[in-house]
NUDREN-647793 format. One record per residue (C-alpha): residue in three letters; y, x, z. Coordinates in steps of 0.1 Angstrom, whole numbers, plus 2048, in hexadecimal, padded with zeros to 3 digits. Each point is the difference from the previous one (the first is absolute). Example, Ala and Ser with C-alpha at 12.3 -4.5 7.8 and 13.67 -1.06 7.14 Angstrom:
REM residues 2
 res   y   x   z
 ALA 7D3 87B 84E
 SER 822 80E 7F9
***
This chain:
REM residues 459
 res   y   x   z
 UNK 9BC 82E 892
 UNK 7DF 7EE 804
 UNK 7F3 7FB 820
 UNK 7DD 80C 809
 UNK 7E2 7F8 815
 UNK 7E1 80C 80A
 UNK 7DE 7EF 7FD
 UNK 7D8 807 7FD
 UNK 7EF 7FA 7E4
 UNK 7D6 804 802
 UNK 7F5 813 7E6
 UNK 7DC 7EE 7FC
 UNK 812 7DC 802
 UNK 823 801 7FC
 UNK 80A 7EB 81B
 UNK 81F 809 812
 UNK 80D 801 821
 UNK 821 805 812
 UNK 7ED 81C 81C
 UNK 7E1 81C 7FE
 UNK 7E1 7EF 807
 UNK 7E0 816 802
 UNK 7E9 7E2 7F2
 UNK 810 7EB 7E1
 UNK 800 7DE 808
 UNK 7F4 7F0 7E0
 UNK 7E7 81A 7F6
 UNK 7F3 80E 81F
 UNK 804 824 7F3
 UNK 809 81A 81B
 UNK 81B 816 7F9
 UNK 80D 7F2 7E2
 UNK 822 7F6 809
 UNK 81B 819 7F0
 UNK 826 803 803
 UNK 815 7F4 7E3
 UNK 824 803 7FC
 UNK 80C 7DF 7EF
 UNK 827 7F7 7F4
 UNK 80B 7DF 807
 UNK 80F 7FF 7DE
 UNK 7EB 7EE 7E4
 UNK 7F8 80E 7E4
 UNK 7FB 7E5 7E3
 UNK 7ED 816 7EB
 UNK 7E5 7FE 81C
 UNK 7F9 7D9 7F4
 UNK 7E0 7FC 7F2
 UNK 80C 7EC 7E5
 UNK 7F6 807 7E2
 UNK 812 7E5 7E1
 UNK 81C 810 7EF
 UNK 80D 7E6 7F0
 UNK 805 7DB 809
 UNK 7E3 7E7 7F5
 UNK 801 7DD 803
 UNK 7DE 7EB 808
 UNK 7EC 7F6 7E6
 UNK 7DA 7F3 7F9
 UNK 7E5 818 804
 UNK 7F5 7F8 7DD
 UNK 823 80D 7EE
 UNK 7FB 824 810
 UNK 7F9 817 7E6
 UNK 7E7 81E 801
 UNK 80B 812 7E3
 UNK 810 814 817
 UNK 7E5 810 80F
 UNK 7EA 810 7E8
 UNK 7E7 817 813
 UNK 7F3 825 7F4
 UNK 7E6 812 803
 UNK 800 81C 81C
 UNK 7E3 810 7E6
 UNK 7E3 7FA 820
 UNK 7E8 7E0 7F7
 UNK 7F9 802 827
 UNK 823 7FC 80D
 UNK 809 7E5 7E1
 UNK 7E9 7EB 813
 UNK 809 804 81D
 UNK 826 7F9 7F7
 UNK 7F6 7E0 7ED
 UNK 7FE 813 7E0
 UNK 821 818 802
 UNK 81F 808 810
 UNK 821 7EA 7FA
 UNK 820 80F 7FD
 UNK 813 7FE 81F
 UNK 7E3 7FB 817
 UNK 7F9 815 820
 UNK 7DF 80A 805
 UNK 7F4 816 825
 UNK 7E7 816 7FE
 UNK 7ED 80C 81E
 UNK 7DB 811 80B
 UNK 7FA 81E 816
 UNK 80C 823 7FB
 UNK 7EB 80F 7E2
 UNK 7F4 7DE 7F5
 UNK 810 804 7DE
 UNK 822 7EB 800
 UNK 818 81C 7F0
 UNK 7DF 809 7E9
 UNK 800 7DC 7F2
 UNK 826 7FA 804
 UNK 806 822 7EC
 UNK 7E5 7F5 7E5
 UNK 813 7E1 7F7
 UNK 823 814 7FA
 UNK 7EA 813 7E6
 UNK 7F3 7E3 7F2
 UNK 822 7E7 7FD
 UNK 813 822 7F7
 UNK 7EA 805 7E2
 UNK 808 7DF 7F8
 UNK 823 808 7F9
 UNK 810 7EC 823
 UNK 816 818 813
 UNK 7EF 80A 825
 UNK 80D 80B 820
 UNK 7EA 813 818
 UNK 812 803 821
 UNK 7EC 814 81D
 UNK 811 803 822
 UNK 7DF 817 810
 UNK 7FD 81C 7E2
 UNK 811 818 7E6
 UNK 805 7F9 7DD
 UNK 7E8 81F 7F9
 UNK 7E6 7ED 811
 UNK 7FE 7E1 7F0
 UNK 804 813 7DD
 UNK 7E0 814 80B
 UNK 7EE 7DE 80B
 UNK 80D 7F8 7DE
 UNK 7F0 816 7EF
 UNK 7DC 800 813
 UNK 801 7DB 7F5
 UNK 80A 7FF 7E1
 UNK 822 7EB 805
 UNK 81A 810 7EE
 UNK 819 7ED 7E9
 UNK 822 808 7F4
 UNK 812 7DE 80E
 UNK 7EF 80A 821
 UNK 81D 807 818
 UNK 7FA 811 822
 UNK 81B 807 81B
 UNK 7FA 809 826
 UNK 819 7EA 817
 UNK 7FE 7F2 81C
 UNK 821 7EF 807
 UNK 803 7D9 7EE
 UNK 823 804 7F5
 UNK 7F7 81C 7ED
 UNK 7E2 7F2 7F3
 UNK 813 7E2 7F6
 UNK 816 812 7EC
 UNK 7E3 811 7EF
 UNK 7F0 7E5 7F6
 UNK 823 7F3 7F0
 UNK 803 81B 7EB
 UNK 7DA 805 7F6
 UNK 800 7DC 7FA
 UNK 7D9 7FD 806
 UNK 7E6 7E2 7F9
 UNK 7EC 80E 81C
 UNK 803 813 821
 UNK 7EE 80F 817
 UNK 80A 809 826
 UNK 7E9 812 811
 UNK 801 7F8 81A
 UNK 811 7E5 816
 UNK 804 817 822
 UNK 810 81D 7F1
 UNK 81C 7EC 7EF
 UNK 821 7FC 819
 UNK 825 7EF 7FB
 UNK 81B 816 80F
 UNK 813 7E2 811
 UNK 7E2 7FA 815
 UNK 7FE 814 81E
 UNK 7DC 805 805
 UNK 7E7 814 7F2
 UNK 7E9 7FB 7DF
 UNK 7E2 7F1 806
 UNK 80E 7E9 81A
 UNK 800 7D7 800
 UNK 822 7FD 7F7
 UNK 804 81F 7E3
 UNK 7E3 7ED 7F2
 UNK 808 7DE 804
 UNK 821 80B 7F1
 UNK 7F8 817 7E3
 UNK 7DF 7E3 7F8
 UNK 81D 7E2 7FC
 UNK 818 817 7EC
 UNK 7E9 80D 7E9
 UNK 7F1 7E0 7FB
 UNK 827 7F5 7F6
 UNK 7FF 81D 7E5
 UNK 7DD 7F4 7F1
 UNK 80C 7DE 7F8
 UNK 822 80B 7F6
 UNK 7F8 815 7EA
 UNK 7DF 7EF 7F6
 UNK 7EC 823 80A
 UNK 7DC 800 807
 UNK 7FE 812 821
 UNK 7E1 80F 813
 UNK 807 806 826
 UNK 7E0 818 811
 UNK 7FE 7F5 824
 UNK 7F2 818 81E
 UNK 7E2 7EB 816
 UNK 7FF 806 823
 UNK 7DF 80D 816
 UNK 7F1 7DC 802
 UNK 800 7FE 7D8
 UNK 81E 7EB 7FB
 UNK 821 7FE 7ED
 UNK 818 817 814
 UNK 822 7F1 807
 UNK 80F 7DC 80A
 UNK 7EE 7E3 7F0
 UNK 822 7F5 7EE
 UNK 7F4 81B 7E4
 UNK 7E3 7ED 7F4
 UNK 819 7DE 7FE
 UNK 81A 813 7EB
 UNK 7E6 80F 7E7
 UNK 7F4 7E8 7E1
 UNK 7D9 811 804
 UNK 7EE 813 81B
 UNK 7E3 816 7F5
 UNK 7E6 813 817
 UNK 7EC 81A 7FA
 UNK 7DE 803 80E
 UNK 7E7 822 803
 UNK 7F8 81D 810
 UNK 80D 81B 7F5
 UNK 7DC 812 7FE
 UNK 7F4 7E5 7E9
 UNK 805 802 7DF
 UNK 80C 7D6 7FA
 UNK 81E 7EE 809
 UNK 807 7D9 803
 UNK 822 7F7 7F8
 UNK 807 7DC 810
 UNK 81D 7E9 7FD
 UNK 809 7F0 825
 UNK 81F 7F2 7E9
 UNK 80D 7F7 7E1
 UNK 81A 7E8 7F8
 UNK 7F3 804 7DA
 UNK 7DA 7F9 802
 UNK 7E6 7FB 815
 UNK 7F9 816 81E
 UNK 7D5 7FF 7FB
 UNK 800 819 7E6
 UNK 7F3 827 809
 UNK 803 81B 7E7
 UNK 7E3 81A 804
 UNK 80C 827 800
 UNK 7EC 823 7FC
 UNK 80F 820 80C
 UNK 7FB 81B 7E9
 UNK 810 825 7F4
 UNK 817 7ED 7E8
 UNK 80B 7E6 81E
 UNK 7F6 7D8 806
 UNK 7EB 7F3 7E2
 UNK 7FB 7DC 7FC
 UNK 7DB 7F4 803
 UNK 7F8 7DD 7E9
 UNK 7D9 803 80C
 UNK 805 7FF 822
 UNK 7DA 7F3 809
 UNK 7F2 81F 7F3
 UNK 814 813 815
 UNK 7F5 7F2 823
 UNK 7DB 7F9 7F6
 UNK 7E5 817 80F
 UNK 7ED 81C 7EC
 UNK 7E0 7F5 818
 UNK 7FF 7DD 803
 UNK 7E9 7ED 814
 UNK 807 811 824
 UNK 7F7 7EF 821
 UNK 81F 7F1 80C
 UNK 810 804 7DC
 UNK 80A 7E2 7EE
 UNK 81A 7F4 7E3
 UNK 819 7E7 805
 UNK 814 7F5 7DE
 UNK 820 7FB 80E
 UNK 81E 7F4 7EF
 UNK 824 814 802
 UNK 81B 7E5 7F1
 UNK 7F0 7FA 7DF
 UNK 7EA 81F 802
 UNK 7DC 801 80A
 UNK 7F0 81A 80F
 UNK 7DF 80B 809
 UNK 803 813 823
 UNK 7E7 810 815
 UNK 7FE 7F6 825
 UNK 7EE 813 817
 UNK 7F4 7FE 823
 UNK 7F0 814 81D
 UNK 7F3 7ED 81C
 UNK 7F3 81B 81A
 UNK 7F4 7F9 828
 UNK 818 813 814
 UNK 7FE 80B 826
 UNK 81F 7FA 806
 UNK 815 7E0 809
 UNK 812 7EA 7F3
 UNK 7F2 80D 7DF
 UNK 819 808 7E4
 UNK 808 7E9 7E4
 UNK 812 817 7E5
 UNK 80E 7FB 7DD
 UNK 820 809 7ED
 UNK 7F9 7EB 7E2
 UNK 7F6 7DD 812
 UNK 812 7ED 816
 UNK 7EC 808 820
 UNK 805 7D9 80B
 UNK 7EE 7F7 7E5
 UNK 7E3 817 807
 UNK 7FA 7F7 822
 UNK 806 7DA 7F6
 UNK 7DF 805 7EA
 UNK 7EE 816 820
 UNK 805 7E0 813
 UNK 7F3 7EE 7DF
 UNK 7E0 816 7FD
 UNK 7FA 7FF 827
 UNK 803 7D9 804
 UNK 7ED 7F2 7E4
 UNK 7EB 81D 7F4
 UNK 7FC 80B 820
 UNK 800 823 7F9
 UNK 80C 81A 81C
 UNK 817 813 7EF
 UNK 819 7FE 81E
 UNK 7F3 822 813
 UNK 805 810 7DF
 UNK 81E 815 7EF
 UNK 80B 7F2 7DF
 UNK 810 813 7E6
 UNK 80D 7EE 7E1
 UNK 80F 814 7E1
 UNK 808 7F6 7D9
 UNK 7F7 819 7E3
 UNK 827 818 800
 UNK 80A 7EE 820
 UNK 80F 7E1 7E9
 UNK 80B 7E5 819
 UNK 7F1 7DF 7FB
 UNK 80D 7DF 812
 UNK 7F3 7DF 7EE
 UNK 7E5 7E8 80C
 UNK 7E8 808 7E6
 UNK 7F6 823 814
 UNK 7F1 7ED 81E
 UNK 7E0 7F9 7EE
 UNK 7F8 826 7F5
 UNK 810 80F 81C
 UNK 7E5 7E7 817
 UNK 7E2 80E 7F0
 UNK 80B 826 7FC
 UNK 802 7FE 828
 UNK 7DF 7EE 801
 UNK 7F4 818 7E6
 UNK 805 81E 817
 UNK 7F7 7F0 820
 UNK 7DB 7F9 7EF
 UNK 7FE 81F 7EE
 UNK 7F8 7ED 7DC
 UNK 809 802 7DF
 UNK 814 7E7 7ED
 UNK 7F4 7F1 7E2
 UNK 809 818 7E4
 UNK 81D 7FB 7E7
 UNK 80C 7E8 814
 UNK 829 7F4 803
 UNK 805 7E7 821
 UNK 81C 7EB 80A
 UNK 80B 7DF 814
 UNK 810 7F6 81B
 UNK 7EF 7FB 81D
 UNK 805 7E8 821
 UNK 7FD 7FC 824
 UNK 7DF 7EC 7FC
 UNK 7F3 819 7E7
 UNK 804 7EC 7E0
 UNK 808 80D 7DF
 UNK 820 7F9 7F1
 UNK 80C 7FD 7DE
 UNK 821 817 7F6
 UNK 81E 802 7E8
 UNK 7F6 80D 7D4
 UNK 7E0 804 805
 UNK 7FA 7FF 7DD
 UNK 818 81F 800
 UNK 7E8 812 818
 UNK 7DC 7F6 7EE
 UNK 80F 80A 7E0
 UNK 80F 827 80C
 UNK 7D8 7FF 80D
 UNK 7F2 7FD 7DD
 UNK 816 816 7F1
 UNK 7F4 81D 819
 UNK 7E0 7FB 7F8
 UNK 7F2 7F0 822
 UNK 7E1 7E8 7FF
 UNK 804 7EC 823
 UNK 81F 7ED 80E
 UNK 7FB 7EF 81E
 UNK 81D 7E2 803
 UNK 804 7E2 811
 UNK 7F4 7E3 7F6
 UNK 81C 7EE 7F8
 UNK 80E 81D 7E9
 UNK 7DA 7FE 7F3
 UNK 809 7DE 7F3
 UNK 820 809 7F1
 UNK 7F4 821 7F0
 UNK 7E2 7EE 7F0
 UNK 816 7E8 7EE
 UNK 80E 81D 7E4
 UNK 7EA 815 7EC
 UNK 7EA 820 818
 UNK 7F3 81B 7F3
 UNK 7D8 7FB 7FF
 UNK 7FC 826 80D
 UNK 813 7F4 81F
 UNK 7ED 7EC 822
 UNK 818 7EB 814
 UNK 7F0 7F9 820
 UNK 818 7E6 814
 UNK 7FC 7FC 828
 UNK 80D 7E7 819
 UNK 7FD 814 81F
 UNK 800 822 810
 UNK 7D5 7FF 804
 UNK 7FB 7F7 7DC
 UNK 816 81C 7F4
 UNK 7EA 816 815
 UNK 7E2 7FA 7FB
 UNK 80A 803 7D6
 UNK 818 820 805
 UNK 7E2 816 816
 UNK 7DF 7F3 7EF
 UNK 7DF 80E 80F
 UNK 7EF 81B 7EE
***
């Protein structure tokens, strides 16, 4: 008979320890620590191996790639961000916040590879068959080699995916799924850990495309031990509120393409629709707006044009506030300091508010330029120059510097019809070199003051 022992596992962290602590030790998070019942006996299906047949070693240049064809999950959006499709036997998380659209999207692919004529599994350990047919049939998504089943226990979901024999599964989600030889309950570090590394076995065994939905905790990330985004081959995030009507869809990793890709969602009636045109969704009806400008970012290999705005407002009260939730807030009082030192403008006894058109989060160095003269914009109460797109990185000194495809960004400006970009001067001399469109101005700047004095002209 196998021996047992207890231990405490942390259910933010994973960490263990041989006694109750009220404070985890590696993560700080108070009480985390919870009792686990563990045999002494190992288990080798618990290796996290995952050949199943001997290889010897060979060059990198002999492996073939015939054997991993990709398909289509029948969403332009979420091609991209896998690196143009799934691959049999890859294993791909999923996670967002409640009512963010994971099952919505995960559901709308089993539609869309079922009508292709490949076999799919939809597994769901937190409702009923009748619901997901009636989610079904709201969205559209039903196909005759759609398969749905309601489990929660893994050996039993093994064995259905044995008989079913699917190209694709889906288990939604990760915290409702348990294995009976583990005494603790769903949701926990080790059922997940566990039930992760086992059905990870049956993906590449069996060569089955599997989509795992993950639960995020109250600070916004990936609920569970860490160990789950190792296992996985791709780790996808969904971004949103749920009272907007868009969704970004980012990849944090993919063994199979590149992880600066975002796919662009809609919410509608009919469920998440993909959006190509992305600029026209987050452009302003009014443009022109004190403390309003456009920034042409760039998402992977996507540009967009984004609208950042700011409110910069005195304030009785101290220390004043400093609040965004689509910029890093470093970086916006890094450019207060800017502003203050070298412009000397007193924006410190001021609250600042910073927001992008939809709430889109933006983190690249080409921001720091517009997002420097929408907060002098507000704090002087003028207008910008009109149809005008912004961007550069700025520095501690206040001089202009030049950014990554720039040509990218002056090119998504001409096709939305804008007449002004303001640049750096450096990208000015690298943007000059190819062919501009006459109906476009560049106007390059090598500091903060010169950017100024073009981007808020006197009337």
């Amino acid at each position: 008979m196998a021996k047992k022992k207890i231990k405490y596992v942390c259910q933010s962290c994973g960490s263990e320890s041989v006694k109750w602590l009220g404070k985890c030790p590696a993560c700080g998070e108070w009480n985390s620590l919870v009792e686990e019942v563990e045999s002494e006996e190992v288990n080798p299906k618990h290796a996290l191996t995952v050949a199943t047949t001997f290889e010897t070693p060979r060059r990198i240049a002999e492996v073939d790639l015939t054997e991993l064809p990709r398909f289509s999950t029948g969403s332009g959006e979420l091609d991209r961000v896998l690196g143009g499709g799934l691959i049999p036997g890859s294993i791909i998380l999923i996670a967002g916040d409640p009512g963010v659209g994971k099952s919505s999207l995960t559901l709308a692919v089993c539609a869309s590879v079922a009508r292709s004529g490949k076999k799919v599994l939809y597994v769901t350990g937190e409702e009923s068959s009748r619901q997901i047919r009636l989610r079904a049939e709201r969205l559209n998504a039903l196909a005759d080699e759609l398969y749905i089943c309601a489990e929660n226990n893994l050996e039993r979901i093994t064995r259905h995916v044995e008989k079913v024999e699917p190209e694709l599964l889906i288990v939604d989600s990760i915290q409702t799924i348990y294995k009976s030889d583990i005494e603790s309950a769903p949701g926990s570090v080790s059922q997940v850990r566990e039930c992760s590394a086992s059905l990870m076995r049956l993906a590449k065994t069996h060569g089955v495309t599997t989509f795992i939905i993950g639960h995020v905790t109250k600070d916004g990330n990936l609920a569970g031990p860490r160990v789950l985004e190792h296992i996985v081959d791709t780790v996808l995030f969904f971004e949103g509120e749920r009272t907007a009507d868009f969704r970004v869809l980012r990849a944090i990793k993919n063994r199979f393409g590149a992880t600066s890709e975002v796919g662009l969602f809609e919410m509608r009636d009919t469920g998440l629709e993909d959006v190509p045109d992305a600029s026209k969704l987050f452009l302003p009806d009014k443009a022109d707006e004190i403390g309003s400008v456009i920034v042409p970012t760039v998402e992977g290999t996507r540009p967009l044009l984004v609208e950042i705005q700011a409110l910069v407002a005195p304030t009785p009260f101290m220390p004043p506030r400093r609040t965004s939730d689509s910029v890093d807030i470093k970086r916006i009082q890094l450019l207060l300091a800017v502003l203050e030192k070298r412009l000397h403008l007193s924006i410190g006894p001021c609250d600042v508010f910073v927001k992008t058109a939809g709430g889109i989060k933006i983190d690249e160095p080409a921001i720091d330029l517009p997002l420097t003269i929408a907060l002098a914009s507000s704090f002087a109460n003028r207008k910008l120059l009109p149809r005008c797109v912004i961007f550069g990185e700025v520095g501690l000194s206040g001089e202009v510097r030049a950014v990554s495809k720039a040509r990218q960004r002056v090119d998504e400006s001409i096709r939305m019809g804008f007449e002004n970009i303001i640049l750096p001067k450096k990208n000015f001399a690298e943007v000059s070199k190819t062919k501009t469109s006459s109906e476009i101005k560049l106007l390059p700047v090598e500091n903060l003051r010169d950017a100024l004095k073009i981007s808020m002209p006197r009337e």
